[in-house]
N, C-alpha and C positions, 0 to 999 in steps of 0.2 A: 642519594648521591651515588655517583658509580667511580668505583679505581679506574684509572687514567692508563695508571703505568706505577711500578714500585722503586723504588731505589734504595742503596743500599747507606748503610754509613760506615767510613772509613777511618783510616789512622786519622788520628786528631779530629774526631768529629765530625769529617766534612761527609759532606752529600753530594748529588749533582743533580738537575733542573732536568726532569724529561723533552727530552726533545721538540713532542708533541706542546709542551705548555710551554716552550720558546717557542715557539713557530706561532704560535696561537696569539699569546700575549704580546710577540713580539720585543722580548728580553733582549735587551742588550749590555755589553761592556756597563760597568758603574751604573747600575741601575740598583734602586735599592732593594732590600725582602725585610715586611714586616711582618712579624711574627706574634700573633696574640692568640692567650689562653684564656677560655672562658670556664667559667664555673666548675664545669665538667673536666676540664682539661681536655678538649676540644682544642683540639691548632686549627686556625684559621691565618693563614698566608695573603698578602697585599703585595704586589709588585707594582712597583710605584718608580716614574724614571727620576733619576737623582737630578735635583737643581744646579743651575750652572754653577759653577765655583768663579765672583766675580774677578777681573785683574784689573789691574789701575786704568791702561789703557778702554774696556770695555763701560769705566765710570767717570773718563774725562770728557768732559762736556757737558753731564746732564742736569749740573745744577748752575746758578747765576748769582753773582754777584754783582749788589753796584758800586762795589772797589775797583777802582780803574789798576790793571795788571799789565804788566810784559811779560809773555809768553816765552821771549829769550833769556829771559832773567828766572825765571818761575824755575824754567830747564835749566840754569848752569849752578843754581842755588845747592843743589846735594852734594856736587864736587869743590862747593866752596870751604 
């Protein structure tokens, strides 16, 4: 294995991500770091991108019913 780069750690624990291994892995905003120890206590690091967080809009449509709906009525229902 070869050192990359070092970083340091800071108030509260924190660290930060070598530039080199953002650029490389292509790290971004809300991406996850999973962190696992083996035996040895060994860190082994996964960066992995975070799954979408769904909204209602991104889940209307994908499923089917054969209950006949109005759509106008479905929308004015939460303000009734």
């Amino acid at each position: 294995m070869v050192v990359i780069a070092t970083t340091k750690v800071y108030l509260n624990k924190q660290t930060a991500i070598p530039r080199q291994i953002i650029e490389t892995l292509e790290i971004g905003e809300n991406d996850v770091i999973e962190w696992d120890l083996d035996k040895d206590n060994n860190v082994k690091l996964n960066f992995r991108k975070r799954e979408k967080e769904w909204t209602f809009d991104d889940i209307v449509g994908l499923m089917k019913t054969k209950e006949k709906t109005n759509a106008v009525e479905l929308e004015m229902e939460p303000y009734q």
